[in-house]
N, C-alpha and C positions, 0 to 999 in steps of 0.2 A: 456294874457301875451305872448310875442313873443321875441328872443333873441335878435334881434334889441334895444327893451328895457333895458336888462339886460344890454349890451354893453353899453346903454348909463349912466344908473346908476353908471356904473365901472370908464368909464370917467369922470363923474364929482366926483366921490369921489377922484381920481386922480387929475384931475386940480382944483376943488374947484370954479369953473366958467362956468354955464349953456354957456357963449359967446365958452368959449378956447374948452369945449367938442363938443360945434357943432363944432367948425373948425378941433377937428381931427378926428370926425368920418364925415366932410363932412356934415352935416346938418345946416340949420339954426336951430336959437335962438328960433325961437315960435317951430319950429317940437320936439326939445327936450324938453322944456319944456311942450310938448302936450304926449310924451311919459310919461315921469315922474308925470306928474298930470292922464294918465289914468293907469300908477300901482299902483298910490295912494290912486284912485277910488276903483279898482277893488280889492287891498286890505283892501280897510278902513282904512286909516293910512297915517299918513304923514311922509316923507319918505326921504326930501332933506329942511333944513331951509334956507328959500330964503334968509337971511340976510348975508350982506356983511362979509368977506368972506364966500360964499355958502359953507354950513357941513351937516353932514348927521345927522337925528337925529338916539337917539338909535333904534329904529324900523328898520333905515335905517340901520345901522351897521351890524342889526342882518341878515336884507334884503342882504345885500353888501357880506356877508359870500355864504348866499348859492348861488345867483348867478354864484359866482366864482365857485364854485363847479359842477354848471350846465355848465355852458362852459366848464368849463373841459370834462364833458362827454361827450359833444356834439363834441369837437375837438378831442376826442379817438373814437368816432362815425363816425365821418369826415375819419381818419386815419384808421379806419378797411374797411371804402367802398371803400378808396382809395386802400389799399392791395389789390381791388380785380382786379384792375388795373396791368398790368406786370411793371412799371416804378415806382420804390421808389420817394413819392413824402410825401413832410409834414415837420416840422418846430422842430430843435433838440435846447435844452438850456444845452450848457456844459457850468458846471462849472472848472477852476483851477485856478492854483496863477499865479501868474504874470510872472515868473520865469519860468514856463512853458508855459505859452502861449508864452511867444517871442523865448523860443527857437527850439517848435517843431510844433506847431499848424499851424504858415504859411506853413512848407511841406504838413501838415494832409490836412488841408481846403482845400489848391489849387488843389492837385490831387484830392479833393473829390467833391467839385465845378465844377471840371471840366468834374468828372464824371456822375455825378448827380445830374446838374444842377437845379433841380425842388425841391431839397432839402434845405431848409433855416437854417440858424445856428446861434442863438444868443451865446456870449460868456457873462460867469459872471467873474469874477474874484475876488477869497476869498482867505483866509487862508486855510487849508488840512482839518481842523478839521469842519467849517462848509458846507467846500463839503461835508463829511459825513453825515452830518444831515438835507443839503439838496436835498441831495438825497435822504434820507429814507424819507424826509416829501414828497418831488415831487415837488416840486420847482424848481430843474432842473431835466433834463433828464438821463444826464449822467455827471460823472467825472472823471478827471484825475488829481490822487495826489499821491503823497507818501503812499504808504501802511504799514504804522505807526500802524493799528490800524483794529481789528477784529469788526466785526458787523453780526450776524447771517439775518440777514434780506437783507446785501446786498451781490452782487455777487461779484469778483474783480478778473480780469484778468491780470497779470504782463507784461507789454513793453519794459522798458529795465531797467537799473541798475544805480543809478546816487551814487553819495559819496559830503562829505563836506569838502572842501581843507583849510588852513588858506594859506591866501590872502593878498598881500602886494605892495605897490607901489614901482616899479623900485627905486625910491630914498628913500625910508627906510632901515635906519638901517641896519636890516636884510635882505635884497636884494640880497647880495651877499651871502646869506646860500641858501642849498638846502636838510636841515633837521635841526630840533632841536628837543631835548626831550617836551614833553609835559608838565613838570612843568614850562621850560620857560617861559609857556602861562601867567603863574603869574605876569609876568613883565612890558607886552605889553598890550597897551592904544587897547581897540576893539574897533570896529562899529558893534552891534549885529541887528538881526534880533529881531522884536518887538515879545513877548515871545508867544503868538497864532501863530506862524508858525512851521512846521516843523522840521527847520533847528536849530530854537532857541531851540525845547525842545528838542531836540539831545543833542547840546551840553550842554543845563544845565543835564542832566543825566552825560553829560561824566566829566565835573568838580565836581558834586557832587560827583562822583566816585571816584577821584583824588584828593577832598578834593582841588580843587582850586578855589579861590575868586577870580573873575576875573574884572580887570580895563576897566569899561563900562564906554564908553568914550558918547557912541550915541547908540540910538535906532528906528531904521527903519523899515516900512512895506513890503518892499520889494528889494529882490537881486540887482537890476537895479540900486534901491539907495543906496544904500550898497555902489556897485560895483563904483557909482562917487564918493562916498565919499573918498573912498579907493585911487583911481588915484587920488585924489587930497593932497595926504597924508595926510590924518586925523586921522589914526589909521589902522589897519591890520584886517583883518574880518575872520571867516571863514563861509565862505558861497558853494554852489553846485558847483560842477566842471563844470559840462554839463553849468553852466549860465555863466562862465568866457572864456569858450575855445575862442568866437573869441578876447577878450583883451588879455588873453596867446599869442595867433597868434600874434598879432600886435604889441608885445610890453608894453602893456600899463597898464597889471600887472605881476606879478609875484606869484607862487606858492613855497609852502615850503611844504617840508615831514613832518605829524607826526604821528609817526606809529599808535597810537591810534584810530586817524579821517580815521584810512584805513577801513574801514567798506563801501560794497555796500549794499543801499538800494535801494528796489523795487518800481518804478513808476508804476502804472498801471492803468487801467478801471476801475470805479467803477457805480454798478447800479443795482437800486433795484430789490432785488428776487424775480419773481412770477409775476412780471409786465409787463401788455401787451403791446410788443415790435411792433409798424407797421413798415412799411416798410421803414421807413427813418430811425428810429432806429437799425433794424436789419443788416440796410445795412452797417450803419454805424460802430455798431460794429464789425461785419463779417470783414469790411477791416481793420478797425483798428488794431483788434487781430491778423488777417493776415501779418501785415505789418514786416519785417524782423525787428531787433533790432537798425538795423546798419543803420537804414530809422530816427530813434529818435536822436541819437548820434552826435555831434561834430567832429571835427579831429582836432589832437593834430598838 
């Protein structure tokens, strides 16, 4: 058995096509099929049902688990001989939401790309809560989300301080206020965030507080969409400040006071305890954590 193999086994349970696995690992159609028929061999076990569409059988399932398992070791193998290397080099998987990838990741990457060019970066993008859980499973490497929420198993470092503003289109109604009480909120048609984020179990805490039922007009996965809906006046949102400053800027929403939603909460680094950090991780967090506040932020 040889990793070559495992890789190919990964790809076809992936594409579910002995043809599509040879073209992304580069091989032809009889070489993976020649790998795959000799860890079938060399197992005793059949491992891949050639029937259209190509599935793994259970053997292969069970096969498919450790595999992954073993690459893994073998690229935290990779990543310690590379440490011994003076240049941070190797492959980081951050996850965050969407929200925060558009408004602080392009500065992170680009200075960090530009530093440590041999470093690769995939981005996932979830909701806060299963950045939590996949981090602690390792799935990805590292996150950044709202720190909502304690975990003895992981570390978390704070970056800077975001808040949830309600949020309204220049030609709403309320456009021309620049506070109202928070039972108002009773009144006003919302565009809320979809209830696994963040932003959404803020503010059901803060109406369940306030005892207000609130006129859910729409339900979104993410600020971005929120924030059209909103310019389009479909209703009033409140969503992250840090995600509206450049439509603040331009014109194209508008903010309202309510003293209640003044609450900062903490963004920061999240990643598992105890976990062997190489050199592309270390580097990356070292800057990160480094990076001034005023490096994440907006301007009003």
């Amino acid at each position: 058995m040889n990793i070559n193999q495992l890789e190919t086994l990964i790809a076809i349970s992936k594409t579910m096509s002995f043809r599509k696995a040879g073209e992304l690992l580069n091989l032809t159609q009889p070489a993976v099929s020649a790998q795959i028929k000799s860890l079938e061999d060399e197992f005793q076990t059949v491992l891949v049902d050639r029937n259209q569409p190509v599935t793994l059988t259970d053997s292969g399932k069970v096969f498919l688990e450790h595999a992954e398992q073993m690459l893994k070791i073998v690229e935290e193998l990779r990543g310690r001989l590379a440490d011994l290397n003076a240049t941070p080099q190797g492959h980081i998987h951050l996850g965050t939401t969407t929200s925060i990838a558009m408004q602080i990741l392009p500065r992170v990457l680009s200075y960090f790309q530009n530093q440590f060019p041999l470093i690769k970066t995939t981005i996932h993008s979830m909701p806060t809560a299963q950045i939590m859980t996949s981090v602690e499973s390792g799935i990805i490497d590292i996150g950044i989300a709202y720190l909502f929420d304690k975990n003895p198993v992981l570390e978390t470092s704070i970056l800077y301080y975001d808040s949830f503003e309600l949020t309204v289109s220049p030609d709403h109604p309320l456009a021309g206020k620049t506070h109202i009480p928070i039972e108002a909120l009773r009144d006003i048609p919302l565009i809320m965030l979809s209830p696994e984020t963040a932003g959404r179990r803020f503010v059901d805490q803060l109406f369940a507080q306030f005892r207000i039922e609130p006129q859910v007009v729409m339900e979104l996965s993410s600020s971005e969409e929120v924030k059209r809906m909103v310019e389009l006046n479909l209703g009033a949102a409140i969503i992250s400040k840090q995600s509206i400053m450049d439509e603040l800027q331009s014109g194209k929403l508008h903010m309202i006071k309510v003293n209640e939603l003044e609450i900062s909460h903490p963004v920061g680094v999240i990643y598992r305890s105890g976990r062997y950090l190489n050199s592309a991780l270390m580097q990356f967090l070292n800057d990160l954590k480094g990076m001034p506040e005023t490096h994440f932020l907006g301007t009003e």
